[in-house]
matplotlib code that plots the C-alpha trace (Angstrom):
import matplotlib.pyplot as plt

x = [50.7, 50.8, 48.4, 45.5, 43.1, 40.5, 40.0, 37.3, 34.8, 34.9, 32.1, 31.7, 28.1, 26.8, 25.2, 26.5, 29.9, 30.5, 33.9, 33.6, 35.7, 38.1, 38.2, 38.7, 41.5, 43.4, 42.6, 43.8, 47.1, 47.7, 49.3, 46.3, 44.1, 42.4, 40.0, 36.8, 36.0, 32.2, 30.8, 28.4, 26.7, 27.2, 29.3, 32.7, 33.3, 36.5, 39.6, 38.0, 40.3, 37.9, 39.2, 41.0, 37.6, 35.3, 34.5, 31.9, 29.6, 26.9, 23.5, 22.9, 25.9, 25.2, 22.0, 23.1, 25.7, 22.8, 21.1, 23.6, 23.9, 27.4, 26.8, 27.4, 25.4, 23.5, 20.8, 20.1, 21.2, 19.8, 19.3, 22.5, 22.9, 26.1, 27.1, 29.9, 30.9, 31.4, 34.6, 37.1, 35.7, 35.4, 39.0, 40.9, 39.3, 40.2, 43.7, 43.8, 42.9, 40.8, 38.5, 37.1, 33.6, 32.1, 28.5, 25.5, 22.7, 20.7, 23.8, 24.7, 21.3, 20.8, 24.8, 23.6, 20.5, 22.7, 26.0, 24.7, 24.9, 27.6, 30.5, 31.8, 33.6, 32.5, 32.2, 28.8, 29.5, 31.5, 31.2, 28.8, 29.8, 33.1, 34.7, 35.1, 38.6, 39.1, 36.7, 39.4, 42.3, 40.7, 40.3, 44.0, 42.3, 42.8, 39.9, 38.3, 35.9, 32.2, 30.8, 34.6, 34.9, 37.3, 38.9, 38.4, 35.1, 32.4, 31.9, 29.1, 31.5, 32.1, 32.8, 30.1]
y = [-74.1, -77.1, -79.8, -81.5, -83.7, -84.8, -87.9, -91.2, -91.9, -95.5, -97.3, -101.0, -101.5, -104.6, -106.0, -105.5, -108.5, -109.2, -108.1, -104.4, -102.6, -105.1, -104.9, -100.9, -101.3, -103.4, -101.5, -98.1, -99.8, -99.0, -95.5, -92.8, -94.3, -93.5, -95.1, -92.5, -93.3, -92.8, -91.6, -93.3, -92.8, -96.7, -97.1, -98.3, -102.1, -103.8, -102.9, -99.9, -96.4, -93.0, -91.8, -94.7, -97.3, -94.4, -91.0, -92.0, -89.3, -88.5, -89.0, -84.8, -84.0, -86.3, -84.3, -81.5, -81.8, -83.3, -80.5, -78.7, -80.5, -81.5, -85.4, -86.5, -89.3, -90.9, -93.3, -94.7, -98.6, -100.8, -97.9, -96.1, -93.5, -93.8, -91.2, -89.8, -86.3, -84.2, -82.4, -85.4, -87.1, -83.5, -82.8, -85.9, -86.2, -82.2, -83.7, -86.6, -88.9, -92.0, -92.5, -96.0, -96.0, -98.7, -98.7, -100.8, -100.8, -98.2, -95.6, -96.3, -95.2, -92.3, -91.3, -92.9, -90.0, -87.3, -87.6, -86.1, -82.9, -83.4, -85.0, -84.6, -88.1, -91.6, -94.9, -96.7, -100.3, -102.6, -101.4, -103.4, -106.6, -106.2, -109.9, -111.3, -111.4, -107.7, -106.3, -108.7, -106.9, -103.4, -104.1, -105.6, -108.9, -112.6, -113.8, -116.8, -119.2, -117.9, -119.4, -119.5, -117.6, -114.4, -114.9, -111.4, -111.1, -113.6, -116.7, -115.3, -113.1, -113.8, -112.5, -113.4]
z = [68.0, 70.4, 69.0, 72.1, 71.6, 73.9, 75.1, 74.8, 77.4, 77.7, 79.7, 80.5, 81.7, 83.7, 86.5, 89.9, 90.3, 86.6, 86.4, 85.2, 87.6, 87.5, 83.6, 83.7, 86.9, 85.1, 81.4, 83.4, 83.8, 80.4, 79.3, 78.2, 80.4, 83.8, 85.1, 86.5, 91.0, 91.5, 94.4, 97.1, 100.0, 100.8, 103.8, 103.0, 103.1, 104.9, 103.0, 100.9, 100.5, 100.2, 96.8, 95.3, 95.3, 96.1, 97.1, 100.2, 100.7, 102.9, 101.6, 102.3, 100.6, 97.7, 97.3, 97.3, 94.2, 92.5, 92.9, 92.0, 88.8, 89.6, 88.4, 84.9, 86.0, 89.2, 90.2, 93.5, 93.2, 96.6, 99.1, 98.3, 95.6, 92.9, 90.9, 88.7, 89.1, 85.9, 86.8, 87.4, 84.0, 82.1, 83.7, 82.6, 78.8, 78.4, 79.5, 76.6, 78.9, 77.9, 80.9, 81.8, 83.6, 85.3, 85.2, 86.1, 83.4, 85.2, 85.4, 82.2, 80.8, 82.5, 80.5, 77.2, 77.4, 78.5, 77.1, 73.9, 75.4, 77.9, 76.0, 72.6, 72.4, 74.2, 73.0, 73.7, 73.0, 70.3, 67.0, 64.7, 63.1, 65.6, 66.6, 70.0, 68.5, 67.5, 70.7, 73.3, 70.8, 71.6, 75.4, 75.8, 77.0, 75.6, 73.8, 74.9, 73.7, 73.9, 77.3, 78.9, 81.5, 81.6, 85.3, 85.3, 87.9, 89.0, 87.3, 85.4, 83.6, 80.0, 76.4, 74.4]

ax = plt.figure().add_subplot(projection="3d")
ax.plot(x, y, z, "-o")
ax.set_aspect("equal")
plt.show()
C-alpha cells in the first residue's frame, strides 16, 4: 500500500502591493510547493500571461462558475471580481502539494468562513507565541529587524 498525504493550504493575506505574490512566486520555487493563479475579470495589464499571472475571464463567465459554485473563494475587489477556483487548489493538495494563496483581506475572509467545510488542511496565520525568527525560518526568508523592510514588495512591506 503506497502511502499519500495531502497537502497544506498556505495563504498570505494583505492589502493590495505588499509583497504577497511575490512572497508565494518565490516560496513556490521551492520543491512541494505551487503556488494557486486566481481568476479575474480585470483586463490584463502590459506584460501579463493568461494562466501563469491569471486566468482573465469575462465578467459573464465569471458569473456563471460562481453560480455554479465552482469558486473556493471570490469577492469583487475595485470593479473587477477575483476568485480562486476549487479544482486547481483541491487538485494540487490531493497531489501533496503545498499550495500558496495570495489573498487580500476580503478574499481571505470569505476562505477563513468556508474552508471549514472545504478543506481538511490549511494554515491560517503564524502559530501563537511564533518568532519573527522561526515564522522568516518557516517561509524560507531572512529575518529582518521589525520596521526593515523585506525587498520583497512595496516599501510598506515588512515583518513585524
Amino acid at each position: 500500500m503506497a502511502f499519500s498525504r495531502s497537502g497544506y493550504l498556505c495563504v498570505v493575506s494583505g492589502p493590495s502591493g505588499c509583497g504577497k505574490t511575490t512572497l508565494c512566486r518565490a516560496q513556490a520555487k521551492l520543491p512541494g510547493y505551487v503556488y494557486s493563479i486566481s481568476c479575474t475579470t480585470r483586463a490584463p495589464r502590459t506584460g501579463e500571461v493568461n494562466g501563469k499571472d491569471y486566468h482573465f475571464l469575462y465578467e459573464e463567465e465569471f458569473l456563471d462558475r460562481v453560480k455554479r459554485k465552482q469558486f473556493l473563494e471570490y469577492a469583487k475587489v475595485h470593479e473587477n471580481y477575483y476568485g480562486t477556483l476549487k479544482s486547481t487548489v483541491m487538485g494540487h493538495l490531493e497531489q501533496g502539494s503545498n499550495v500558496l494563496m495570495d489573498l487580500d483581506v476580503q478574499g481571505a475572509d470569505k476562505l477563513a468562513r468556508s474552508a471549514e467545510r472545504e478543506l481538511d488542511r490549511w494554515v491560517s496565520r503564524a502559530p501563537a507565541g511564533c518568532s519573527r525568527k522561526a515564522l522568516g525560518e518557516m517561509l524560507g526568508i531572512h529575518c529582518h529587524a521589525p520596521g526593515q523592510n523585506l525587498g520583497i514588495g512595496g516599501r510598506n512591506t515588512q515583518l513585524l
